[in-house]
C-alpha positions as CSV (number, residue, x, y, z in Angstrom):
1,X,60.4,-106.6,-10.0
2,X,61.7,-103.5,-11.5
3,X,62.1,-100.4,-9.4
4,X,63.1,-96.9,-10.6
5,X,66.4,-95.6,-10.2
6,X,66.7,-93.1,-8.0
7,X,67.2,-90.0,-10.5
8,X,64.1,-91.3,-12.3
9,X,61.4,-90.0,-9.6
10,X,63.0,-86.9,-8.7
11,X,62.9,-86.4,-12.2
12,X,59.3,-87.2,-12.9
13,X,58.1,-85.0,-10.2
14,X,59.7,-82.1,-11.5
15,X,58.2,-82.7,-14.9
16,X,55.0,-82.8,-13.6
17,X,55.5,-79.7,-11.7
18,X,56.7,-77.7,-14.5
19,X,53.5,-79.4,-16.8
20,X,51.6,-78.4,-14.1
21,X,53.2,-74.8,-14.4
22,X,52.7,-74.5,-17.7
23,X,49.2,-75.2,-18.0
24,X,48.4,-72.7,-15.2
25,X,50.8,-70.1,-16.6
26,X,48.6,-69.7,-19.6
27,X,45.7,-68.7,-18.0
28,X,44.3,-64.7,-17.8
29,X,44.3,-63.7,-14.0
30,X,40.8,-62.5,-13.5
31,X,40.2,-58.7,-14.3
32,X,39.9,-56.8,-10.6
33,X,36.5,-55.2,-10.0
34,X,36.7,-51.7,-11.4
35,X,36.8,-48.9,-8.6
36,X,33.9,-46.4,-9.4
37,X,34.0,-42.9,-8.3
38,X,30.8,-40.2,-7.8
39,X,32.7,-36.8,-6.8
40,X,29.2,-35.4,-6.7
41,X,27.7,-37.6,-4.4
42,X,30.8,-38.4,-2.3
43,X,31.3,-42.1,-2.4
44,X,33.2,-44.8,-4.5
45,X,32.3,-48.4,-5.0
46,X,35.3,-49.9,-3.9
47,X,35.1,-52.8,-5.8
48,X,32.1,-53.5,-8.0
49,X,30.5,-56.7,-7.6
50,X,29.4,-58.8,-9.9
51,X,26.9,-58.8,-11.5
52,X,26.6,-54.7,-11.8
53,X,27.9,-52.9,-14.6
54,X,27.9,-49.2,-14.7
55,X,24.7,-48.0,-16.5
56,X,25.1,-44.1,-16.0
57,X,27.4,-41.7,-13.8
58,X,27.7,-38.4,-14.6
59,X,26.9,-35.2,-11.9
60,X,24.6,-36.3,-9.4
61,X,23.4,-39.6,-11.5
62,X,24.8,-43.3,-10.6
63,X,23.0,-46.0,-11.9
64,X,24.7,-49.6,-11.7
65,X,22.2,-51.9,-13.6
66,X,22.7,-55.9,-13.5
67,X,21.0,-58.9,-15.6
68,X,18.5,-61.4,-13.5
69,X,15.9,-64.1,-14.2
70,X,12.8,-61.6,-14.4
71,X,15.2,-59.3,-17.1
72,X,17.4,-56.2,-16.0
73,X,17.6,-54.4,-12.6
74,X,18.3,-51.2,-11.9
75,X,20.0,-49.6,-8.8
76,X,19.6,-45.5,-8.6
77,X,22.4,-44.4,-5.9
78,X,21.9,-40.6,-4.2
79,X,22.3,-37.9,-1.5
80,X,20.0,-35.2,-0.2
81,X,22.0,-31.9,0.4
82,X,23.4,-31.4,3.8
83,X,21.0,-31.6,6.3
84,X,21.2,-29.7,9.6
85,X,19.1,-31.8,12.1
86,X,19.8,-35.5,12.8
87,X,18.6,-38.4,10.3
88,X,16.1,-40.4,11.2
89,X,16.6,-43.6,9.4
90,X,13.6,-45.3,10.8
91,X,11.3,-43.0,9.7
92,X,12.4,-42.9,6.3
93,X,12.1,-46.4,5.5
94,X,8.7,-46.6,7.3
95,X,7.7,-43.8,5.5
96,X,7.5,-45.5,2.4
97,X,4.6,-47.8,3.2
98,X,2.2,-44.9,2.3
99,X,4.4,-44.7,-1.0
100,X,4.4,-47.9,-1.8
101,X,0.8,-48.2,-1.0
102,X,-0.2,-45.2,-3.4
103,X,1.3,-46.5,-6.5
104,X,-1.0,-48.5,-8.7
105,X,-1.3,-52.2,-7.5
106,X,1.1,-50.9,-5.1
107,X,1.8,-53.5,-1.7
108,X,4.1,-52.8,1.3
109,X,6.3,-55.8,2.2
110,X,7.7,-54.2,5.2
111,X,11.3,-53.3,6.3
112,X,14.6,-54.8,7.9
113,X,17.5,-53.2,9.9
114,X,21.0,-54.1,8.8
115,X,24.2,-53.8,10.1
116,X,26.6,-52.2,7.4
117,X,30.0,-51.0,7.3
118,X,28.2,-47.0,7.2
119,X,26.9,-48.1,10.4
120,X,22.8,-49.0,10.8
121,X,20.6,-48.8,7.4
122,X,17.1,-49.3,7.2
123,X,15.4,-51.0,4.0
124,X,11.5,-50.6,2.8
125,X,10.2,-53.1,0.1
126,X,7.0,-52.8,-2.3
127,X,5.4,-53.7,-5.4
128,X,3.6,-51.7,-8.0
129,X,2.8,-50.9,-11.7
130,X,5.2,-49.1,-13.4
131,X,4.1,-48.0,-17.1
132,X,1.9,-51.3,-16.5
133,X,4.3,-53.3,-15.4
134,X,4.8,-55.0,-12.3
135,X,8.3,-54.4,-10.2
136,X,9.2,-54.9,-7.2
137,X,11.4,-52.0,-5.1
138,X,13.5,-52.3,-3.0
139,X,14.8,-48.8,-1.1
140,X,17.8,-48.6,1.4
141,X,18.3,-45.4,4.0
142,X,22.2,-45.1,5.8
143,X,23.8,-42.2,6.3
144,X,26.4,-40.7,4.2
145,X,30.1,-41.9,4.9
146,X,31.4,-38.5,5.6
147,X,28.5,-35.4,6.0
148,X,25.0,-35.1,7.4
149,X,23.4,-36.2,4.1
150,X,21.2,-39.2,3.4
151,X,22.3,-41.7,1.2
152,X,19.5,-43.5,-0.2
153,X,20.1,-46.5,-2.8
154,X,16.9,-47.8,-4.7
155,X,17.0,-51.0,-6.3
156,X,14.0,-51.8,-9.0
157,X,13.6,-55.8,-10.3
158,X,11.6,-58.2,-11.3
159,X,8.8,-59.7,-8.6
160,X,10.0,-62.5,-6.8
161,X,13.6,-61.7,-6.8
162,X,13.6,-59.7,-3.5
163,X,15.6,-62.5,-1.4
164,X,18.8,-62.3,-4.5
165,X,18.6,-58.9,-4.9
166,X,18.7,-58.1,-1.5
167,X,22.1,-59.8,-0.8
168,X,23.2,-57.7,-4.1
169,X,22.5,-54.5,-2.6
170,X,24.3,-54.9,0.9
171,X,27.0,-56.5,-1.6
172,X,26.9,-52.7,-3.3
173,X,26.9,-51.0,0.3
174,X,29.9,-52.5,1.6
175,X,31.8,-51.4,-0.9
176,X,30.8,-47.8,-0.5
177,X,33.6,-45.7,0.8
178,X,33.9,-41.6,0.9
179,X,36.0,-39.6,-1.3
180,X,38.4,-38.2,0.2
181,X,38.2,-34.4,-1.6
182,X,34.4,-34.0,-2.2
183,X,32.5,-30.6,-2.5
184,X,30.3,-30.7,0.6
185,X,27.6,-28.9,-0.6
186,X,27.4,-31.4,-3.8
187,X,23.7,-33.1,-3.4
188,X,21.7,-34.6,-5.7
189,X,17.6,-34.0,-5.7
190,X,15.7,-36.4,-4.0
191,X,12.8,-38.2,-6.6
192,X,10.3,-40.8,-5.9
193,X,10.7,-42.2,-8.9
């Protein structure tokens, strides 16, 4: 029976590490999520997650949009101006039930309570028409990282894709982080739409 000489193995190993080297070596690293920054609403998206890609951001406008089985989502991100009074989170996702209910075909699916890295945020979900088609909504309420303002974040997508989309938005929210030197009376108008 043969056996190797004793250079021979120290050898091989260290080939196989270096083939092992080199065929890691030629691989891309993977591109870090880009940073995106809204001076007029006062946040930045840490890190965007995939899937979102940045579909608008200019002045009071972020839109991230991202692909799904049902066709393209869209996530609208705003403020309200600074408010004076306390925010009450609760009553802002409830209030959407009458919303919801007054769009055509519109349904109220109810709302949750999460735990975010903003602290508590409420979220409302619905159905309706839109231009005769049917969407489903989904609307999150937290309070703004650094002023009295009410960040709300409304997420519109295919029906049926509430359970996915969901984790995508509190993927969104816990990247959200203030800006260090925003203008505090930046706000952007609150729409329905």
């Amino acid at each position: 029976m043969k056996t190797l000489s004793p250079y021979l193995s120290p050898n091989l190993a260290l080939l196989a590490a270096i083939a092992l080297y080199g065929c890691s070596a030629g691989q891309p690293e993977p591109a870090a999520a880009p940073r995106v920054e809204n001076s007029s609403l006062g946040i930045a998206i840490a890190a965007l997650p995939p899937p979102f890609i940045i579909g608008a951001n200019e002045g009071p406008i972020l839109e991230l949009r991202a692909p799904g089985e049902e066709g393209e989502a869209v996530l609208f991100i705003e403020t309200t101006a600074e408010l004076s009074g306390g925010i009450n989170l609760i009553a802002e996702a409830e209030g959407m039930q009458e919303w919801f209910e007054e769009q055509p075909e519109g349904q109220y699916f109810g709302n949750l309570e999460l735990g975010t890295p903003l602290g508590p945020a409420f979220t409302s979900r619905g159905s309706y028409l839109l231009e005769e088609v049917a969407v489903e909504e989904l609307r999150l309420f937290a309070i703004h990282p650094t002023s009295n303002r009410l960040l709300r974040m409304t997420y519109r997508y295919g029906p049926g894709e509430g359970k996915e989309r969901l984790q995508q938005l509190a993927e969104v929210l816990g990247e959200v982080e203030p800006l260090s030197d925003t203008p505090q009376d930046a706000s952007s108008s609150p729409s329905d739409s």
